[in-house]
C-alpha positions in Angstrom: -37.4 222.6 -13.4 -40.1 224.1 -16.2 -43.7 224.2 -15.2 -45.9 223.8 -18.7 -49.7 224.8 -18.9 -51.4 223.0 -22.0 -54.1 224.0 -24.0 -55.2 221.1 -25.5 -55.8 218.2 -23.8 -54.5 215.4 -26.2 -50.9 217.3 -25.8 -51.4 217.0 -21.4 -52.5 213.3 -22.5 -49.3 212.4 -23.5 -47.2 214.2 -21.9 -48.4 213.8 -18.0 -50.1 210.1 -19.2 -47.2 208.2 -18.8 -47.0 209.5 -15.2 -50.8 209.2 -14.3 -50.9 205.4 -15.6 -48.2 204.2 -13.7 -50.4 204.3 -10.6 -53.8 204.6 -11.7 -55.2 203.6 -8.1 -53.2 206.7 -6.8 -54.4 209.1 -10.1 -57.9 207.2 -10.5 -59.8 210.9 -10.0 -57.1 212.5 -12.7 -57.5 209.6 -15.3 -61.3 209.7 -15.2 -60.9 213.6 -15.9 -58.3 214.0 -18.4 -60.0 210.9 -19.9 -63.5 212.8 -20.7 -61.4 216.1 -21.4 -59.4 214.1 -24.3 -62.0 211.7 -25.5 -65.5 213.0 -24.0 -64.1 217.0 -25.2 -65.3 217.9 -21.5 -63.9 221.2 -20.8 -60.8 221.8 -19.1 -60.0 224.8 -16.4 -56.2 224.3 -16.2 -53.8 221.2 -17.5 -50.7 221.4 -15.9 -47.4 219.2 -15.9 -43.6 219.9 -13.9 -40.6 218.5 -16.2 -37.1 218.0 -14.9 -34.3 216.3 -16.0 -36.2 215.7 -19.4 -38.6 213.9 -17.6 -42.7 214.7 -16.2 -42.2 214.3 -12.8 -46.0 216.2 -11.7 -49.2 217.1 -13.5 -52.2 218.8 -12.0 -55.7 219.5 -13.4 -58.9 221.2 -13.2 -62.0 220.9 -14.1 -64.9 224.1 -14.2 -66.8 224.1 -10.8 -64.4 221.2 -9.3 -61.2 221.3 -7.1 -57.7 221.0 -8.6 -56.5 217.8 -8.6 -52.9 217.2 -7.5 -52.4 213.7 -6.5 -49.2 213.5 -9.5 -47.8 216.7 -7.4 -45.3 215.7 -5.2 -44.9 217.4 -1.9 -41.5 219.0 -2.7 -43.0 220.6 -5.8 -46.0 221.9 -4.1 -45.2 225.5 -3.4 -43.5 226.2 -7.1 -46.9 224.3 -8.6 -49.1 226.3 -6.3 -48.0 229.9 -7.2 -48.1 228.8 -11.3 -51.8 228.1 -10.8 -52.9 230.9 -9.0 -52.0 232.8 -11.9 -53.3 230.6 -14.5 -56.4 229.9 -13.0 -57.8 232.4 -10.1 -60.8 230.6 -10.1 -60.4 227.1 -8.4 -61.4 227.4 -4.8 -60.0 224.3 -3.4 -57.8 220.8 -4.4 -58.1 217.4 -4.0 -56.1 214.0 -3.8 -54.2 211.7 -1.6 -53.4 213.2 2.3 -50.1 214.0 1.8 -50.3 216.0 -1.6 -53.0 217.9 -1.0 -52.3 218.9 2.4 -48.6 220.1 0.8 -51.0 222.0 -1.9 -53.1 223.7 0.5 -50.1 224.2 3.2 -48.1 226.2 0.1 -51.7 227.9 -0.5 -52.0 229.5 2.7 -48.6 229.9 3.2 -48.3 232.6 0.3 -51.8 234.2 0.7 -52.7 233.7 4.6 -55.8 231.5 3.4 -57.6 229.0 5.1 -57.2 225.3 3.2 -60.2 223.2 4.9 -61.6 220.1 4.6 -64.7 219.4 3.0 -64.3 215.7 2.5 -62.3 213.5 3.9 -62.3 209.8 2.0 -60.7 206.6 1.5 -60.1 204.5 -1.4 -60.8 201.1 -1.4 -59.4 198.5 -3.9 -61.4 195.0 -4.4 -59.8 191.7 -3.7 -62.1 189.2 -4.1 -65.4 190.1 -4.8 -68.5 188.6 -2.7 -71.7 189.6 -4.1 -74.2 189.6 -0.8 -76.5 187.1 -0.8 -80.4 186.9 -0.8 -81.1 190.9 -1.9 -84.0 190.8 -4.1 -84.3 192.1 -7.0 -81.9 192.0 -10.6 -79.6 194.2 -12.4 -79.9 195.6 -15.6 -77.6 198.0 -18.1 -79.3 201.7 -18.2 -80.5 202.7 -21.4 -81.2 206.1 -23.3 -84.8 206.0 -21.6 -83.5 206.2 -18.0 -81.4 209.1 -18.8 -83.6 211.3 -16.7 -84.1 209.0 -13.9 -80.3 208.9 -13.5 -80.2 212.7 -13.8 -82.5 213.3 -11.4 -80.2 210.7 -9.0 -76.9 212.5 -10.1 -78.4 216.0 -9.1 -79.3 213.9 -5.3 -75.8 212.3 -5.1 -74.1 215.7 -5.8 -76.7 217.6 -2.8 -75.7 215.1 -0.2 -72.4 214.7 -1.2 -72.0 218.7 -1.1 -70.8 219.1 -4.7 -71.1 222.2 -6.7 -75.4 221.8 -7.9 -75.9 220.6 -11.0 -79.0 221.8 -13.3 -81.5 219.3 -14.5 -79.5 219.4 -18.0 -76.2 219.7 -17.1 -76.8 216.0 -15.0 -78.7 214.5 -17.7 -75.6 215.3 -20.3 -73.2 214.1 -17.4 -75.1 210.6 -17.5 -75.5 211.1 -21.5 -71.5 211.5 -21.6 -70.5 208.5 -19.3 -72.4 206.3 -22.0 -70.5 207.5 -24.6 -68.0 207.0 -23.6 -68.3 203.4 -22.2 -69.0 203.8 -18.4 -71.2 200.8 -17.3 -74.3 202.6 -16.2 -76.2 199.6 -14.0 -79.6 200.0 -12.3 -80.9 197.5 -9.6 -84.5 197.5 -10.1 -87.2 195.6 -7.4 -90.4 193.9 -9.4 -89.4 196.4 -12.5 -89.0 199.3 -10.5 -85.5 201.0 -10.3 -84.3 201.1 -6.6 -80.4 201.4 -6.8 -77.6 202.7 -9.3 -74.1 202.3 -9.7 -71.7 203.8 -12.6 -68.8 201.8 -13.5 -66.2 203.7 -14.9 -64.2 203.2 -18.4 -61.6 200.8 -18.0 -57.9 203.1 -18.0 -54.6 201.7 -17.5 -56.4 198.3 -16.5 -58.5 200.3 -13.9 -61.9 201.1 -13.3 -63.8 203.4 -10.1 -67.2 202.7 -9.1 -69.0 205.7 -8.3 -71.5 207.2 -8.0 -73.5 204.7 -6.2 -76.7 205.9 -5.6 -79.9 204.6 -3.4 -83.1 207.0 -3.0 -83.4 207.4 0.8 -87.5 205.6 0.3 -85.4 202.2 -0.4 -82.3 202.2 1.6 -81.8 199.4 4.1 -82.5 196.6 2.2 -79.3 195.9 0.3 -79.8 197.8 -2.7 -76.2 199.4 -2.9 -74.1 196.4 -2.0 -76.3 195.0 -4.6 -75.4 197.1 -7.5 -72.2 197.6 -6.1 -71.2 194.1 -6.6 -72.9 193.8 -10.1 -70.8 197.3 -11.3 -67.9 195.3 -10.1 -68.3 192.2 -12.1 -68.8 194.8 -15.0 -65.7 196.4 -14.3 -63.9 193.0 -14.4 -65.8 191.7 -17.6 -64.8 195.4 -19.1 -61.0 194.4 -18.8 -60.3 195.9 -15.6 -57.8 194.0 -13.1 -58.2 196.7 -10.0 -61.4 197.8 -9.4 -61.5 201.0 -6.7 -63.9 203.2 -5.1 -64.3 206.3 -2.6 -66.1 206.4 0.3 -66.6 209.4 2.3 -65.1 208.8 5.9 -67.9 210.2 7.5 -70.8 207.9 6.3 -69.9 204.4 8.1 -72.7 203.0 6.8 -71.0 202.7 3.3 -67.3 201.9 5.5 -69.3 199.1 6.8 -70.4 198.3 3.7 -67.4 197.8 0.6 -65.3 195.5 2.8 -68.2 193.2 3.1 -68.5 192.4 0.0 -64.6 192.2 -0.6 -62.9 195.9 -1.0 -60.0 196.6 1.7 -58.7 200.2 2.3 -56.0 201.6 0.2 -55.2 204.9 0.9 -57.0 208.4 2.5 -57.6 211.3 0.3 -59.0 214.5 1.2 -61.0 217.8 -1.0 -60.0 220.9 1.0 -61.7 223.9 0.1 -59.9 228.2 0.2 -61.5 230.5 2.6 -59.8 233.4 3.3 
């Protein structure tokens, strides 16, 4: 077994690609990263991939201020992954991905330093079957343009707080929007007599698969259908955009928004969880 860290993030590309595309339900959170590190030149933290037998057989990567994400690292190679990136990259705090990996991650983690690997979200990824706009929500859909830049910003920064990500700065959300619609994210808005009340962000179309999220309703308009809504348009984007599975996270705690995907025709695919180091 050979463990290689990359520098550039065209040479991870094609060497973990193959790997990541050939379940890009189970890697949707890696593609979406490696795919603004090698086309969006997003910074990378640490690009990692495991080769045996001539052949990738794991990949793990980081972006600055996020977890590590090891959904293409088996179990079995968990502990041998674990100790190469403590090295390479003291700075990551936590990891990320499907159950079963990243509890193996975070097991190896506190296994070798007496650590603490703890949840900070646990999700689940739905997949959409058929999709079922709801009915009767008022309102229309429209693309987001350069103009609403700082009205999504401002939304991103909100997501992020009540999610519990790392805080964004008023520029730093602003350039995450500005980036998305470069590179080809569908950016929707739901907007109520002209007035924007709802966003969802379709993501780029890779390996024939697209994520919705974030989805995003100020708490002043919630309750009235906003995010199935735009939920359902980003959806029909996705599909328009070439995608033939369309996923999204939902945080296991909210059932408001459990309640709320299969209704309009996503069913459950698999539990992932972010655990975060504490010593």
């Amino acid at each position: 077994m050979e463990i290689v860290l990359h520098d550039d993030a065209a040479a991870f590309a094609a060497a973990a690609g193959p790997l990541l595309e050939a379940d890009p339900l189970r890697h949707t959170m890696a593609l979406t990263a490696l795919d603004g590190m090698h086309r969006g030149g997003e910074p990378s933290a640490v690009l990692l991939t495991v080769h045996e037998a001539g052949e990738v057989t794991g990949a793990a990567l980081r972006s600055p201020g996020r977890p590590t994400l090891v959904s293409a690292v088996p179990p079995r190679l968990a502990p041998a992954v674990e100790r190469v990136l403590a090295e390479a990259d003291p700075a990551a705090g936590g990891a990320s991905g499907p159950v079963a990996e990243a509890d193996a991650f975070g097991a190896a983690r506190a296994a070798r330093t007496g650590c603490r690997a703890e949840p900070v979200m646990r999700m689940r990824l739905f997949a959409l079957d058929v999709l079922t706009p709801p009915c009767a929500v008022p309102g229309r859909v429209r693309r987001a343009e350069a103009a609403d830049v700082p009205l999504l910003g401002t939304w991103r920064r909100a997501f992020g707080t009540e999610a519990g990500h790392e805080e964004l700065t008023t520029a730093e959300a602003e350039e995450q929007v500005v980036r998305a619609m470069r590179l080809g994210a569908g950016e929707l808005l739901w907007e109520v007599d002209g007035a924007p009340v709802a966003q969802a962000c379709a993501k780029p179309v890779i390996a024939r698969a697209s994520r919705i999220g974030p989805v995003y309703t100020p708490p002043e308009h919630r309750g009235h259908g906003y995010a199935a809504a735009v939920t359902a348009a980003a959806s029909q984007w996705a599909l328009e955009a070439g995608a033939q599975r369309v996923v999204l996270f939902t945080d296991l705690a909210n059932p408001t928004t459990n309640r709320l995907y299969p209704r309009i025709g996503y069913r459950p695919v698999h539990d992932a969880v972010e655990l975060r180091f504490t010593s």
